[in-house]
C-alpha positions as semicolon CSV with decimal commas, in nm:
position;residue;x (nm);y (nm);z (nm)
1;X;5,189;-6,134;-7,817
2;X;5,562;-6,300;-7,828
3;X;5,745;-6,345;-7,515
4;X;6,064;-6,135;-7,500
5;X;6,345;-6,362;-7,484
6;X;6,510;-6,151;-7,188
7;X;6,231;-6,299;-7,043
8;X;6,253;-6,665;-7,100
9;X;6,616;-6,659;-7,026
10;X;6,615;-6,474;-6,654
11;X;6,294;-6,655;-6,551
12;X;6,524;-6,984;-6,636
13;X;6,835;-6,858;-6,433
14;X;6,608;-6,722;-6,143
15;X;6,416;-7,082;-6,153
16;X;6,797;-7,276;-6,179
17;X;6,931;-7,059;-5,844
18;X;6,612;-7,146;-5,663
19;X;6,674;-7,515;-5,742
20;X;7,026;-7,472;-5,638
21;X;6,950;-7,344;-5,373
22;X;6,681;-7,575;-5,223
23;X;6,905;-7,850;-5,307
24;X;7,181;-7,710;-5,078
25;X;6,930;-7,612;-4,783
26;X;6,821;-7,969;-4,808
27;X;7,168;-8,104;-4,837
28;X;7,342;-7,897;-4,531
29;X;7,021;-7,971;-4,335
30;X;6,865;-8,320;-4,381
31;X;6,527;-8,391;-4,154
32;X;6,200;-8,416;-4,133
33;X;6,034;-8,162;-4,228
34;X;5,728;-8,064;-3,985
35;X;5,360;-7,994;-4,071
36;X;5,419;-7,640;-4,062
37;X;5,794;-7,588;-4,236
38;X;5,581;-7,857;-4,571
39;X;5,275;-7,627;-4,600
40;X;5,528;-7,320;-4,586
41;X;5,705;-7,423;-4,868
42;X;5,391;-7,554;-5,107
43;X;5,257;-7,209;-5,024
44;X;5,576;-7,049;-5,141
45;X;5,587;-7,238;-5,438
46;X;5,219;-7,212;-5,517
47;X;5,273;-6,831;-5,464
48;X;5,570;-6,813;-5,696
49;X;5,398;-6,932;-5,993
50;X;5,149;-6,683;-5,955
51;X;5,401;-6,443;-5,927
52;X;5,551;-6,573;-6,240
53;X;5,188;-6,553;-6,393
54;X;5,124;-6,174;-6,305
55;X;5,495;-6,107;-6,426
56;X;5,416;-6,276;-6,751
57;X;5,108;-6,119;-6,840
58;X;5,292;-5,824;-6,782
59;X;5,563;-5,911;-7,038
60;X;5,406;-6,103;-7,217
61;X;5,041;-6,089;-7,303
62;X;4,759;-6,194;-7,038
63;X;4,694;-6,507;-7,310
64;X;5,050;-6,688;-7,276
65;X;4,953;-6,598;-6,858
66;X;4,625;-6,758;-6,899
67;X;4,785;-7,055;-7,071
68;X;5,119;-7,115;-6,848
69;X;4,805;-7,102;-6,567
70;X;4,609;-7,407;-6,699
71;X;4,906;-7,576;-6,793
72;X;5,088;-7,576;-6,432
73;X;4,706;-7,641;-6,254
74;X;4,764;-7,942;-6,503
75;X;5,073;-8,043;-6,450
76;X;5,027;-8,017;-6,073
77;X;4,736;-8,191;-6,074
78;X;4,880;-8,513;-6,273
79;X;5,197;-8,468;-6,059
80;X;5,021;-8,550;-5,732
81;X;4,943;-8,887;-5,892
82;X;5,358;-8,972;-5,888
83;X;5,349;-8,904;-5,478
84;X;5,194;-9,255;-5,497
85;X;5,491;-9,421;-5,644
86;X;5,719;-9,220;-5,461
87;X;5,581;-9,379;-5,128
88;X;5,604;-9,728;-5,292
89;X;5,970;-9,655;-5,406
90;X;6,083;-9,508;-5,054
91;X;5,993;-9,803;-4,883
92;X;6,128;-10,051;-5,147
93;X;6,428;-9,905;-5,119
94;X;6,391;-9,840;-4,728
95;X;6,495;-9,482;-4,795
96;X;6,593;-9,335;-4,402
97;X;6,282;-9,045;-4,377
98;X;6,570;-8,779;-4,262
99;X;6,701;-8,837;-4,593
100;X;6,392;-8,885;-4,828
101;X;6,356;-8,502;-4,905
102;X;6,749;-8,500;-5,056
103;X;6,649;-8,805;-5,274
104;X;6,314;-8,654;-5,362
105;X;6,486;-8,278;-5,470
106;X;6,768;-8,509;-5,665
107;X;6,506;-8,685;-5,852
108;X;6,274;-8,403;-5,918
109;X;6,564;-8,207;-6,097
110;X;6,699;-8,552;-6,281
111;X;6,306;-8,551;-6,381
112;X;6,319;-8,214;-6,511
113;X;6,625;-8,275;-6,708
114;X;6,462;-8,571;-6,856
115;X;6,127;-8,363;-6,915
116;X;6,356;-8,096;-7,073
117;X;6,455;-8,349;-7,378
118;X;6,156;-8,515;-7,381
119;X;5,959;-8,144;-7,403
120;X;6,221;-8,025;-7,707
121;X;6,128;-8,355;-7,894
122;X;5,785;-8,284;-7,825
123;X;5,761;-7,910;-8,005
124;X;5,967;-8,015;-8,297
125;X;5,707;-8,334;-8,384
126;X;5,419;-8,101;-8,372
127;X;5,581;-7,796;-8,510
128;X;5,681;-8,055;-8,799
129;X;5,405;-8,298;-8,785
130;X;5,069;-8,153;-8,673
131;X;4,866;-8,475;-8,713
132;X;5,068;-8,629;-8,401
133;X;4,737;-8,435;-8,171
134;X;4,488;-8,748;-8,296
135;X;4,778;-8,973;-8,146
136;X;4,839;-8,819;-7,864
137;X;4,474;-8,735;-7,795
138;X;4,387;-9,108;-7,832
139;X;4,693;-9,178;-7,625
140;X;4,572;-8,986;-7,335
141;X;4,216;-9,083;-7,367
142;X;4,339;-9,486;-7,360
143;X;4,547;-9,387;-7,021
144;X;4,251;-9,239;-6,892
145;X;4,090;-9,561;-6,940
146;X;4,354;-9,743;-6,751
147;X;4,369;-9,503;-6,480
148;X;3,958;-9,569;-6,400
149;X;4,035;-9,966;-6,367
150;X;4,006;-10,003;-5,977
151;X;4,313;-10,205;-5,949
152;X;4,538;-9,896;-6,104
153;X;4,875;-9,962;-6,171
154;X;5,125;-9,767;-5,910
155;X;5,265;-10,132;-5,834
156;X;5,340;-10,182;-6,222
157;X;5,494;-9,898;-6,234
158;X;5,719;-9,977;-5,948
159;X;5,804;-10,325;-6,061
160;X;5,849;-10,183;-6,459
161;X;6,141;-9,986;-6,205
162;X;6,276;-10,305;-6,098
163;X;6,441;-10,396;-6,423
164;X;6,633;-10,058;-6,386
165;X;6,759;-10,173;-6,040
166;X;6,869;-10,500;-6,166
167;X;7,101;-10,409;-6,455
168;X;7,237;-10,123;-6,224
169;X;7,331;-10,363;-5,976
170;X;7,506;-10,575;-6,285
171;X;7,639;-10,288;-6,455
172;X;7,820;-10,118;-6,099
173;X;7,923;-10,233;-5,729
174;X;7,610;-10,136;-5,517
175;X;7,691;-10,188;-5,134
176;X;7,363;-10,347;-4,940
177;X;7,349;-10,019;-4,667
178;X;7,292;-9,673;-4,703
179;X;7,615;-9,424;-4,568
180;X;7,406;-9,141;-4,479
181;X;7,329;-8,911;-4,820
182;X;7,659;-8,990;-4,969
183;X;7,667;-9,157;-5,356
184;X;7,981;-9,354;-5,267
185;X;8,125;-9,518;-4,993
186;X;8,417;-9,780;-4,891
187;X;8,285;-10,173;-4,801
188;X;8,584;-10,370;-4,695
189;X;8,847;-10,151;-4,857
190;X;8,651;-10,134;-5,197
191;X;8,504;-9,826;-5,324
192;X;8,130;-9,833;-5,418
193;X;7,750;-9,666;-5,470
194;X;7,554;-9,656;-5,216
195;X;7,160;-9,756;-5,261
196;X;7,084;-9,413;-5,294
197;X;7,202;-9,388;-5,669
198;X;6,928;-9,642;-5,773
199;X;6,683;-9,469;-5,560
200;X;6,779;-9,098;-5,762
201;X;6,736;-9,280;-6,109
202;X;6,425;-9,479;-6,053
203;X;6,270;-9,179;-5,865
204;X;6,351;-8,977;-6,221
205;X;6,304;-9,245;-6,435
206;X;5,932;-9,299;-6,300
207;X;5,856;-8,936;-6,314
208;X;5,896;-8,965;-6,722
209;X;5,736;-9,243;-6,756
210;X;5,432;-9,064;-6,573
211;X;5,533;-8,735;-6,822
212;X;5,452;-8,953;-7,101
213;X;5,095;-8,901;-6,980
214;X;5,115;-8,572;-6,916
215;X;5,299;-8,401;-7,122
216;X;5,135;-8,476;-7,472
217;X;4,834;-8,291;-7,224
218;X;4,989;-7,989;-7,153
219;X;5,066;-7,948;-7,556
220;X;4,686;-7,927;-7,630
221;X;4,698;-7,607;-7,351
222;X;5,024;-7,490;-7,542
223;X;5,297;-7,567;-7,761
224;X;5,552;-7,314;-7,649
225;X;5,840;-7,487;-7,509
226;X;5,904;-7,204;-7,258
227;X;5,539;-7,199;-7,120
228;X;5,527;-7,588;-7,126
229;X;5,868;-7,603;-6,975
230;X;5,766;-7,327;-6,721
231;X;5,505;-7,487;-6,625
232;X;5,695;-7,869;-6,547
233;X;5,902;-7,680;-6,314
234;X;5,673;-7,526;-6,097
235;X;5,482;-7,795;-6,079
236;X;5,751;-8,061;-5,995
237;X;5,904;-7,754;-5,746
238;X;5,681;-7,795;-5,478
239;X;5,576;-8,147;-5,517
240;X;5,876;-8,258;-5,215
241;X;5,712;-8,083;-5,007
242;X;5,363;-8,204;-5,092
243;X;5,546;-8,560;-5,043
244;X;5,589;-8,486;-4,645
245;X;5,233;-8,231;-4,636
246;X;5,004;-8,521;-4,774
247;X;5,166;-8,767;-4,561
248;X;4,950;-9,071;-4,457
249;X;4,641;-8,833;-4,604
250;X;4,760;-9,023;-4,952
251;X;4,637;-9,343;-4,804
252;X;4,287;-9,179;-4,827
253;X;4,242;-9,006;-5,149
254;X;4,136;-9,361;-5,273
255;X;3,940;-9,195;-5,563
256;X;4,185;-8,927;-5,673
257;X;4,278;-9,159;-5,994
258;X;3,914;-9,128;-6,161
259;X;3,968;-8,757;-6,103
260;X;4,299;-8,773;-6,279
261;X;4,139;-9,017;-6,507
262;X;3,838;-8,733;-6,611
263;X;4,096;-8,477;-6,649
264;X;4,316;-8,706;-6,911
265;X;3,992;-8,819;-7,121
266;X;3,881;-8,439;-7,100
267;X;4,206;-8,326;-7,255
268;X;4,265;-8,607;-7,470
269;X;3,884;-8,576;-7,634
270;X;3,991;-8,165;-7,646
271;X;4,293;-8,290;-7,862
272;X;4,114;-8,501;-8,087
273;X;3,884;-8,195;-8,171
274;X;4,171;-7,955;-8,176
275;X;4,348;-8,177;-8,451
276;X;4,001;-8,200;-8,646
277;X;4,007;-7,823;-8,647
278;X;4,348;-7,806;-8,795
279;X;4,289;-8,105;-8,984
280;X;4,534;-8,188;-9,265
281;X;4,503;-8,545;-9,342
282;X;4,380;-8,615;-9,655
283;X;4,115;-8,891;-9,556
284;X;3,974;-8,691;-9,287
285;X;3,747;-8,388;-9,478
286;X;3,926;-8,404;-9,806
287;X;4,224;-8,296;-9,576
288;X;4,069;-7,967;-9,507
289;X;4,010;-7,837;-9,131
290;X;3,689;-7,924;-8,972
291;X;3,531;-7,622;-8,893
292;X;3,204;-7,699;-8,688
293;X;3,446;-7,840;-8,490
294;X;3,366;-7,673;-8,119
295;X;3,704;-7,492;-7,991
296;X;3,709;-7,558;-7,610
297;X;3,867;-7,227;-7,397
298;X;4,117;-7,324;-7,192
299;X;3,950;-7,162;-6,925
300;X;3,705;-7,442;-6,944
301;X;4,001;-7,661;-6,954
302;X;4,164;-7,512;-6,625
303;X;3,760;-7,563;-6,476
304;X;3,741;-7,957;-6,552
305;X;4,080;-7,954;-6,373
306;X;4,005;-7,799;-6,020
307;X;3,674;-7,979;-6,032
308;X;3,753;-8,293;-6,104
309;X;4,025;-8,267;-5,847
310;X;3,857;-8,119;-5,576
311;X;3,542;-8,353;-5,641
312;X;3,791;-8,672;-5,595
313;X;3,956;-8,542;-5,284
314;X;3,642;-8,467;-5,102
315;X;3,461;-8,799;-5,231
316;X;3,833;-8,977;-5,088
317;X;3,776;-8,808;-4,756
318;X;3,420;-8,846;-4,676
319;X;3,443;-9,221;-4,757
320;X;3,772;-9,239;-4,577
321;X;3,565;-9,072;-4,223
322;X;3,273;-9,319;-4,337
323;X;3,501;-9,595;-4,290
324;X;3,723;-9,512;-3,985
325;X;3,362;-9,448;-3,846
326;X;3,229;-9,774;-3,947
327;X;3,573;-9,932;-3,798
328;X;3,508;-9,767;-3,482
329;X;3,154;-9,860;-3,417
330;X;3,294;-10,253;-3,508
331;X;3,544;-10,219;-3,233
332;X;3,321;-10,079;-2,986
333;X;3,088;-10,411;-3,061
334;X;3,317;-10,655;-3,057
């Protein structure tokens, strides 16, 4: 079933005023959010793409529902990994916490912008070149590989950022302070940027760099652009407000990359068998599809998800207790 355009087009305006308007609310209003006013809003959120997802089925066939379902639990999922770097990058940059949910909803919708071209480029390769799901799949099952290694890379990531920063700072005048949440400012009679124009960029330009991972995913889940697209935004939506729920709890969920890492191998080994299916290259079969090829449901897919995530958080926490315990008892000794 084909989703009415009338569709695609007011759930984009309706999803642009919302991000208007957060971005306002945070901009008249910069603070900290609290414990309560953080789970609030990632409830909202979480509650809005289901709302979306009933609305859609509606419209638009329970399938494309199902599938904008799996892909956000996806997205979401492989999102939380980027609340890593964004800790690293606010204190790099010594971001002012009143201030860090402005820069966060800034980059989140530079992000989305950048996800927007990087999506379009996306459905015209496969739509055009359907063998690009063995690269991709191999792709994701290589990163999954990296993301297992128990160093992980959240610092390379942040230093790949620092070569950004430095031909910013030779391209434009950067001053050395911050002048509250405004772009520019004057420094001895000169007009220039403040820091918080690098911090913007480098918080979007790391959240592509981490869609390089997973969007190639979300295409073996779908390759509408709407439901793809759809699902970026609600998952990026309500990720500020994870930033300030999670907290200090991100210093504990010490094992949440092998989840991540089991959900990218899972999808990437799901591509590899998807492209067999649809094989047409013509040293693979004779170029005709594989058909004993097993078709994996994406309601399997959307299972590996949850559990793998919900397996990594607990395993994070109960070692986490183990070790504060452990701590304790050495204290009380000594």
């Amino acid at each position: 079933m084909e989703i009415p355009v009338w569709f695609e087009i007011t759930s984009m305006v309706v999803l642009t005023i919302i991000l208007i308007a957060d971005l306002l609310l945070v901009r008249l209003r910069p603070h900290i959010p609290s414990t309560k006013e953080s789970t609030f809003w990632v409830l909202f959120y979480v509650g809005l793409a289901l709302i979306f997802a009933v609305l859609l089925g509606n419209v638009g066939g329970w399938k494309n529902s199902g599938d904008f379902i799996t892909g956000w639990a996806l997205e979401y999922s492989l999102s939380i990994d980027n609340l890593f770097v964004f800790v690293l990058i606010m204190a790099q940059f010594a971001v002012p916490r009143r201030l860090q949910q402005q820069v966060l909803m800034v980059g989140i919708i530079i992000a989305l912008v950048l996800r927007g071209a990087f999506i379009l480029v996306g459905v015209a390769v496969i739509e055009h070149f359907s063998p690009i799901f063995y690269i991709f799949g191999a792709f994701l099952i290589w990163t999954a590989i990296r993301q297992a290694m128990p160093d992980g890379d959240h610092e390379g990531e942040v230093q790949r950022e620092n070569f950004i920063v430095r031909l910013l700072r030779r391209r434009i005048d950067i001053s050395d302070e911050y002048d509250g949440s405004k772009l520019r400012t004057t420094v001895d009679g000169k007009r220039m940027f403040t820091p918080m124009v690098i911090v913007f960029i480098t918080i979007g330009v790391t959240d592509l760099i981490f869609a390089i991972d997973s969007i190639p995913a979300i295409f073996e889940i779908t390759t509408n652009g709407f439901l793809v697209f759809a699902a970026n935004i609600f998952a990026l939506m309500g990720l500020r407000q994870l930033y300030f729920l999670l907290g200090d709890l991100l210093d504990r969920l010490k094992y949440l990359h092998y989840g991540i890492a089991v959900i990218l191998g899972f999808i990437g080994v799901k591509l590899i068998l998807h492209a067999l299916h649809e094989n047409e290259l013509p040293f693979i079969n004779g170029g005709q599809h594989v058909e004993w090829v097993p078709d994996i449901d994406n309601m399997v897919s959307l299972g590996v998800i949850l559990a793998s995530m919900t397996v990594a958080t607990v395993a994070s926490l109960i070692s986490s207790s183990r070790e504060k315990r452990a701590a304790n008892k050495a204290s009380i000794v000594e």
